[in-house]
N, C-alpha and C positions, 0 to 999 in steps of 0.2 A: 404342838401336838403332845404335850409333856402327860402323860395320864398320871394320876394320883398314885402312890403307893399303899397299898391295904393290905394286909394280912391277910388272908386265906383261912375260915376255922381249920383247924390242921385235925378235928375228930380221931384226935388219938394216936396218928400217924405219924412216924415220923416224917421231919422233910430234908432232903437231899439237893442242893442247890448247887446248880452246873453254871461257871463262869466263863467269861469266852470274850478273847480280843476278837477284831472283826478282820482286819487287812491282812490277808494271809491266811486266817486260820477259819473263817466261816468263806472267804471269797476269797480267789487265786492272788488276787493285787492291791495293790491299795485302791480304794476306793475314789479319789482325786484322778489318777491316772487313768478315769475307765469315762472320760468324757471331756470331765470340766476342765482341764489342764488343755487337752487338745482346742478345747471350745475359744479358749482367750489365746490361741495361736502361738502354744508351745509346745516342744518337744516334750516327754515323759522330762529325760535324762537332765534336760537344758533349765526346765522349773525347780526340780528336785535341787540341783548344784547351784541355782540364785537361790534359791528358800534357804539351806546350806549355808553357803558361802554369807546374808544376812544374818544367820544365827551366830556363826564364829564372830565377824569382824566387829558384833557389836556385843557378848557376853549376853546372846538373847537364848531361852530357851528355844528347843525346833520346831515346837510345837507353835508356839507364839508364830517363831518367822514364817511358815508355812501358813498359817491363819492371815495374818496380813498380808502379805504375799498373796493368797486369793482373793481378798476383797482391793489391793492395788490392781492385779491384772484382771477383773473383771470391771474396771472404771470405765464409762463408756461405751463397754463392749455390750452389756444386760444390766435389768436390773438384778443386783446381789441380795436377794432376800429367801427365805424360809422356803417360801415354793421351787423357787430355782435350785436352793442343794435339795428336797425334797424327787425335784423332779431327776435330777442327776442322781441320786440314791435308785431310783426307781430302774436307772439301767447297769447298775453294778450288777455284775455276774458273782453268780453264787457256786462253790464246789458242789459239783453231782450227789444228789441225795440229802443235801442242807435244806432243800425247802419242806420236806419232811421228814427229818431227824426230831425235830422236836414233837410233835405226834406222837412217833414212835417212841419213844425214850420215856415219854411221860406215862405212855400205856405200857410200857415196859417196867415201869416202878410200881404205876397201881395194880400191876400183877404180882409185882412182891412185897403189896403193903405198904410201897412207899407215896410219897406226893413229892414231884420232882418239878422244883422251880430254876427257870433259866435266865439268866443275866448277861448285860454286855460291859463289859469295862474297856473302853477302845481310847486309843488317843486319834481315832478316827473321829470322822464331823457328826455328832446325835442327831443334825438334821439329815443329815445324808442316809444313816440308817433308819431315821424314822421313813423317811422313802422306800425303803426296800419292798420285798412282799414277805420278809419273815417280820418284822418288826414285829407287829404288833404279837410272836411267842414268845418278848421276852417276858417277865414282870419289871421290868426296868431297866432303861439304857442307861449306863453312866459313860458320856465321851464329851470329847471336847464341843463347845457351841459358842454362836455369837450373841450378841449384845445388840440387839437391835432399836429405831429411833422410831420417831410415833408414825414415819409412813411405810415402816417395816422395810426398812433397806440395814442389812448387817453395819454396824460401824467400829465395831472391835469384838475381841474375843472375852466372852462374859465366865466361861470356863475352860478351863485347858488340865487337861487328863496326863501325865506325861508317864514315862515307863516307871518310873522311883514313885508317883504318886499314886498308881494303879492301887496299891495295897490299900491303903485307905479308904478306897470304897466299898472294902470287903464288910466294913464296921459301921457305916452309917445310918444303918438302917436297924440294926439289927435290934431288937427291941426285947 
């Protein structure tokens, strides 16, 4: 579901671009813990300190261990592909008044002349948010994704977002 990135003619105005991690700060928890963790028959606490406890014992990032880590504990259980985090994004709860905030904030700028564009930078799953029901306000998600095989089942992680790399997506685009 990746949409294209375009520019916007910006008619003179300036633009003001709002950035936003997602686990915690657009929704109360992380996004993993509001299903799919439960789904493959674990506790929140008990995933989170094996994902963990793999990233230490092996100098892996956590982002890494926690990506592998879902597609090992989903082996078996479903198939691990795009629909399925898709469909788990689709029951992440969102903070009160985030399903329009964006709306409002945007007609909030075009009343003072601005044009207000919103981003995700998350080391959360980009299919998981592309699930949601605000997705489709941002003008682009940047978060971590898998690498999927020609019958669409995830087989590693194709991007990984992590806290120190966040900044870098601030400049990608920028043209």
């Amino acid at each position: 579901m990746s949409k294209e990135f375009s520019r916007k003619s910006k008619e003179d105005k300036p633009v003001v671009a709002i950035c936003y991690d997602f686990d915690k700060t657009l929704s109360p928890d992380d996004m993993q813990a509001q299903g799919y963790i439960q789904s493959v028959g674990y506790e929140v606490e008990s995933f989170w300190k094996e994902s963990n406890g793999l990233a230490e014992e092996n100098d892996m990032d956590q982002n890494l261990a926690y990506m592998f880590t879902m597609i090992q504990k989903a082996h078996g259980k479903f198939v691990f592909n795009r629909k399925a985090l898709m469909d788990y994004g689709a029951k992440v709860k969102l903070f009160p008044g985030v399903d329009t905030w964006f709306k409002r904030i945007r007609e909030y700028g075009e009343s003072k002349g601005v044009i207000v564009e919103h981003y995700i930078i998350s080391s959360g799953l980009k299919e998981m948010i592309e699930g949601t029901k605000v997705a489709d306000e941002f003008e682009k998600i940047y978060a971590s994704s898998f690498y999927y095989d020609k019958g669409g089942v995830a087989q590693w992680p194709a991007q990984v977002i992590n806290y120190t790399s966040k900044t870098q997506f601030l400049f990608r685009d920028i043209q």
